[in-house]
C-alpha positions as CSV (number, residue, x, y, z in Angstrom):
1,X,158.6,51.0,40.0
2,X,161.2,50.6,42.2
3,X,162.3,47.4,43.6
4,X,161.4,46.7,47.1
5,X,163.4,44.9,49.6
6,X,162.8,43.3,52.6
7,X,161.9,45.7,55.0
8,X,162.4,49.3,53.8
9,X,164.8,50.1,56.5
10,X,167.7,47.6,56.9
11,X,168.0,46.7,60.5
12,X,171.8,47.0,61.3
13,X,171.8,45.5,64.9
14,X,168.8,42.9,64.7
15,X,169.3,40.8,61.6
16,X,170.5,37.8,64.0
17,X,168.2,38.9,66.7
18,X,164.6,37.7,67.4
19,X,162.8,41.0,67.4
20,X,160.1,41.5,70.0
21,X,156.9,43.1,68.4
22,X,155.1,46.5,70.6
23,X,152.1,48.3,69.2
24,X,153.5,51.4,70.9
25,X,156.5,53.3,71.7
26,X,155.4,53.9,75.4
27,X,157.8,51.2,76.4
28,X,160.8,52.8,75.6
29,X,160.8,56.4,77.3
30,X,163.6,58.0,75.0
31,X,161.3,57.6,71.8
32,X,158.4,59.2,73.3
33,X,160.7,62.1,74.3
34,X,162.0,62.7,71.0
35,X,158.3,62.4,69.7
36,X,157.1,65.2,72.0
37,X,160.0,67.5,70.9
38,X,159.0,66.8,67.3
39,X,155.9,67.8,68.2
40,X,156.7,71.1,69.9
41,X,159.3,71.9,67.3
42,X,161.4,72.2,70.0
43,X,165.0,72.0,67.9
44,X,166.8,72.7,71.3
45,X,165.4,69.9,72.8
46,X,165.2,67.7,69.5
47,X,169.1,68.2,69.2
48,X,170.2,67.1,73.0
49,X,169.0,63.7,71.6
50,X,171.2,63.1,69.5
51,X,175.0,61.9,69.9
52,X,177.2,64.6,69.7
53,X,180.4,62.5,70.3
54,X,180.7,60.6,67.8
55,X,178.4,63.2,65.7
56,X,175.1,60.4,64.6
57,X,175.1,58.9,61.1
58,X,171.5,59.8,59.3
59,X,170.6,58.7,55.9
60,X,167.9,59.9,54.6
61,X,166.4,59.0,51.0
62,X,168.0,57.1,48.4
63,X,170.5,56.6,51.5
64,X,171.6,59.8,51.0
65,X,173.8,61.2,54.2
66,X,172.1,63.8,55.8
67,X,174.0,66.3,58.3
68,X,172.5,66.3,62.0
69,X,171.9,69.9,61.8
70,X,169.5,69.6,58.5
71,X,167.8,67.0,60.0
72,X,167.2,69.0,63.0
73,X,165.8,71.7,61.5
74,X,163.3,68.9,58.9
75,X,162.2,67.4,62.4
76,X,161.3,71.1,64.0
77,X,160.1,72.6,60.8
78,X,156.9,70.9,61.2
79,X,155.1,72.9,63.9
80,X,155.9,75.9,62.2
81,X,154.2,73.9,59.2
82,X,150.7,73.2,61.2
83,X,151.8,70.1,62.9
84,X,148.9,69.1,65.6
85,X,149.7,65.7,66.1
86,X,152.8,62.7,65.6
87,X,151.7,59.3,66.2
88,X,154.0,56.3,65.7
89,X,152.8,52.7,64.6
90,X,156.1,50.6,66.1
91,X,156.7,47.8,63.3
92,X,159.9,46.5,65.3
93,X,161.5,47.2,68.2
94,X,164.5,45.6,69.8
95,X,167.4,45.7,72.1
96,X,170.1,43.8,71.3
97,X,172.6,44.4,74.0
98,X,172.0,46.6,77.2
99,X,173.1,49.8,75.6
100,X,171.2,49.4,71.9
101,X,168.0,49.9,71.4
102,X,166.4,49.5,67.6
103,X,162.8,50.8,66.7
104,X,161.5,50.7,63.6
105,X,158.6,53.1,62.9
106,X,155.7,54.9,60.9
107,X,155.5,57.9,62.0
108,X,152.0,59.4,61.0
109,X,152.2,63.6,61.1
110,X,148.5,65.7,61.5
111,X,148.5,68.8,60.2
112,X,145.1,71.4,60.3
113,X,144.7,72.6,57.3
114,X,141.7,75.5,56.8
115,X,139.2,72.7,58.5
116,X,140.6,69.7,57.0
117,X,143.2,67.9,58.6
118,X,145.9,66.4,56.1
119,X,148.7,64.2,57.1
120,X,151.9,63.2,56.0
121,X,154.1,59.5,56.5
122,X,157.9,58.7,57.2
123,X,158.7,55.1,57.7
124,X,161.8,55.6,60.3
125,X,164.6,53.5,61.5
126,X,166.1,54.5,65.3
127,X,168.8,52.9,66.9
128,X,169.6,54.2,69.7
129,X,172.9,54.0,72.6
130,X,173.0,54.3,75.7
131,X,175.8,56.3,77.2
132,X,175.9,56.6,81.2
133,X,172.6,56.5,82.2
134,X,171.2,58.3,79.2
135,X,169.9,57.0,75.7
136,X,170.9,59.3,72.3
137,X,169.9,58.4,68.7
138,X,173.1,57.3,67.1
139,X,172.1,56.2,63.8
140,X,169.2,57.0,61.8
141,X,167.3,55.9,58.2
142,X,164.4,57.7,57.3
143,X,162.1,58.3,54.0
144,X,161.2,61.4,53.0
145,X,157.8,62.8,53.8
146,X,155.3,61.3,51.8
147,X,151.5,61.6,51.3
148,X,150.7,58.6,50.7
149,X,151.6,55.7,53.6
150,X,155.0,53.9,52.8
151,X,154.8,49.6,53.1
152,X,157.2,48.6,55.7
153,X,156.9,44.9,54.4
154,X,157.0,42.9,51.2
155,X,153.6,41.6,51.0
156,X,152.5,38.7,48.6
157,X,149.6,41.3,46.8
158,X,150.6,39.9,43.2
159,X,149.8,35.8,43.2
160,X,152.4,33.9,41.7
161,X,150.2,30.8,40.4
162,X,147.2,32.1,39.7
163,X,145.5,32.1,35.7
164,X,145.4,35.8,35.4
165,X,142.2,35.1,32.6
166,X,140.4,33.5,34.4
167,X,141.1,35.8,37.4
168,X,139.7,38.9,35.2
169,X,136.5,36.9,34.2
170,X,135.6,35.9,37.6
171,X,136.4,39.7,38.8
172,X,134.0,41.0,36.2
173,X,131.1,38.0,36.6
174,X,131.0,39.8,40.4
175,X,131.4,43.1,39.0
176,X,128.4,42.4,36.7
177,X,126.1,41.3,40.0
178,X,127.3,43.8,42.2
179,X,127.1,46.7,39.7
180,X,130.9,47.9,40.1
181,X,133.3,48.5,37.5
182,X,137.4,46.5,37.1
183,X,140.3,47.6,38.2
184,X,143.2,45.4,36.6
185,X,146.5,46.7,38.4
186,X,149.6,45.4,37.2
187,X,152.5,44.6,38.7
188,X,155.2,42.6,40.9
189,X,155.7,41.7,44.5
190,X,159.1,43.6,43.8
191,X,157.9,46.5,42.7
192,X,158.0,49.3,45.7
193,X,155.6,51.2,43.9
194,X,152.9,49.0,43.7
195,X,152.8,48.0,47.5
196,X,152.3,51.8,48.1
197,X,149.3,51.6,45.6
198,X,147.7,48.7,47.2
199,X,148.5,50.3,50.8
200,X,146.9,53.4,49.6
201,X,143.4,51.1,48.4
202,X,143.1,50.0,52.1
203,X,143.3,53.4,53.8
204,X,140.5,55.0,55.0
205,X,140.9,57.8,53.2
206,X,140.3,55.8,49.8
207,X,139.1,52.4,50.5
208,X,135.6,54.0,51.2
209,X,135.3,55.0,47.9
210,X,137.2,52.2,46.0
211,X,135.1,49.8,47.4
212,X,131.9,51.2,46.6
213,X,132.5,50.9,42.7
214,X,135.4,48.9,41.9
215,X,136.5,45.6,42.4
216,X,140.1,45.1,42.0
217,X,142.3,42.3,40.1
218,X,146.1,41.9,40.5
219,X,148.0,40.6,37.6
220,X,151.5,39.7,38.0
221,X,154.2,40.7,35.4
222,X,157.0,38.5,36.9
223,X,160.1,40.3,36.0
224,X,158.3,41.7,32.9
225,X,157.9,38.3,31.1
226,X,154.9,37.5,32.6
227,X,151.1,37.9,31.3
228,X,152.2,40.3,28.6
229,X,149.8,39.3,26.4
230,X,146.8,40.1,28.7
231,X,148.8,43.6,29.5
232,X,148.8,44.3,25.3
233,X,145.4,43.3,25.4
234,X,143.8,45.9,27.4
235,X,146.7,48.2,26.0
236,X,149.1,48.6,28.6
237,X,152.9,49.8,27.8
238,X,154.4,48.3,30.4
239,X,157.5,49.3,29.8
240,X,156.1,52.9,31.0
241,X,156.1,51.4,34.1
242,X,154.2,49.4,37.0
243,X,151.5,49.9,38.8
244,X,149.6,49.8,35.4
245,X,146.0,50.1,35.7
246,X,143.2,49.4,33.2
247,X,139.7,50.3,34.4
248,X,136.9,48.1,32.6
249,X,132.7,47.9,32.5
250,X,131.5,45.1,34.4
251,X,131.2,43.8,30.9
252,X,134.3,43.9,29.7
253,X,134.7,47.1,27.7
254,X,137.9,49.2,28.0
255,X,137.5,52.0,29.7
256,X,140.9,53.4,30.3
257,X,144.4,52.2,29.9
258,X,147.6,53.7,31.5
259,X,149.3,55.2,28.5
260,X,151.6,57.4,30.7
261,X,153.1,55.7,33.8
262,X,150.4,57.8,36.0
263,X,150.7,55.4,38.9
264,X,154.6,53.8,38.2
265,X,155.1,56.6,41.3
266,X,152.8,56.0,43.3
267,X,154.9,57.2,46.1
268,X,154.6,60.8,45.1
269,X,150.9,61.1,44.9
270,X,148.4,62.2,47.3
271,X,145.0,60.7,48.4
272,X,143.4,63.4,46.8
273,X,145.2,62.3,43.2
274,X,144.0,58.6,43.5
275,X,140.4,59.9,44.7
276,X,139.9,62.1,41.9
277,X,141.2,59.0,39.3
278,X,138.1,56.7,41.0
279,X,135.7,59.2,41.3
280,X,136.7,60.4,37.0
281,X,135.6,56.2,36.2
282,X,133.4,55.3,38.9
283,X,129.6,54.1,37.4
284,X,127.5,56.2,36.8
285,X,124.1,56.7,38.6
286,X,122.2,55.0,35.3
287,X,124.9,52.2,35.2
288,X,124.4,51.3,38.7
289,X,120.5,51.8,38.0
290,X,120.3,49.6,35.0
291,X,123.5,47.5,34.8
292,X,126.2,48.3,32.5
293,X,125.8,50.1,29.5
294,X,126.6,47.8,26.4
């Protein structure tokens, strides 16, 4: 339920720069190198990247300092761990002055697990300085390892001027024809949580099956003074926390109601979790049959 800012990593050398968007990190060899010693948990190889004079600043979550040596031994613990792969989506990359170079990153980690693969996030911040002809990490912010992909941006997922009623009846008039069931998911554009929750709908691991049987309505809680009533209605304690989620039969009944802030950390759930929840309230083969049971 934690409030989101801007971008989850603050950009410390960009904020009066225009940022020049890449897809990959192929344009800036020094990422790629550190990537590839990741991936060989090579800590050897991992720590000559880093600054040793003066030693690098690394925060990691909750901006908590982290000492170079811990976080070279998180970075090549993960081969050890079953790491087969480390791709990197570049959200922002930058270079401000000849010898700074910003990226920010989500950095995707594969691991083989038995003969399913499983993977892991951490949304990163890099900035890195050149000193002689060579380029060292510096400073570094970094999320934990998370199962679930962290937002990098503040997306507008909750509608601000939007009749949240009439949005729930015209959600469950299309639910009705298309024999799905409601998802009403509480929440706020602030809330951290709930962009995680909404990431997690769209990711190929669980938008398959959320879209199959569920159509989804946001309702926005403003800065919990907002829609409260509809919230009570379908018996929602909000102040256990948000995402809230109610599930309902395409006609109208209340299925289930968040009693105990299940999904306010989202961020600390796996796909598996929020698979399980939508497979537990999905419709059943006779309600998809014959329509909704009333």
């Amino acid at each position: 339920m934690r409030r989101f800012p801007i971008l989850l990593i603050v950009l410390a050398f960009t904020s009066a720069v225009h940022a020049r968007q890449f897809t990959t990190a192929s344009s800036f060899p020094p990422f790629e190198k550190w990537r590839t010693a990741v991936l060989s948990g090579d800590s050897e190889a991992i720590s000559a990247l880093y600054t040793q004079s003066p030693a690098p600043q690394i925060t990691g979550p909750g901006k908590k300092p982290i000492a170079p040596a811990d976080e070279i031994a998180f970075w090549s613990a993960w081969k050890s761990q079953g790491l087969t792969n480390l791709s990197a989506q570049i959200v922002q990359q930058d270079q401000p002055s000849p010898d700074i170079h910003t990226v920010v990153v989500q950095l995707t980690l594969t691991f083989k697990k038995g003969t399913t693969p499983a993977k892991q996030f951490v949304a990163m911040q890099q900035n890195w300085f050149r000193q002689g002809d060579r380029w060292y990490l510096g400073i570094v912010s970094r999320s934990a390892a998370t199962r679930l992909r962290q937002p990098l941006e503040n997306k507008e997922i909750y509608p601000q001027n939007v009749d949240a009623s009439q949005e729930i009846a015209e959600t469950l008039r299309a639910a009705a024809a298309a024999h799905k069931r409601v998802l009403i998911v509480f929440g706020g554009n602030w809330c951290f949580d709930c962009h995680v929750l909404d990431e997690a709908f769209h990711s190929p691991e669980i938008a398959p099956t959320l879209n199959k049987s569920f159509l989804v309505a946001h309702i926005d809680i403003g800065q919990m003074d907002k829609n409260l009533d509809i919230a009570k209605k379908y018996d929602i304690p909000l102040e256990r926390g948000v995402p809230a989620i109610a599930v309902l039969d395409s006609d109208g009944k209340l299925l289930f109601s968040q009693k105990r802030g299940e999904f306010e950390a989202a961020r600390s759930m796996a796909p598996e979790d929020i698979l399980a929840f939508l497979n537990k309230w999905k419709p059943t083969a006779a309600a998809v049959t014959h329509g909704p049971a009333r």
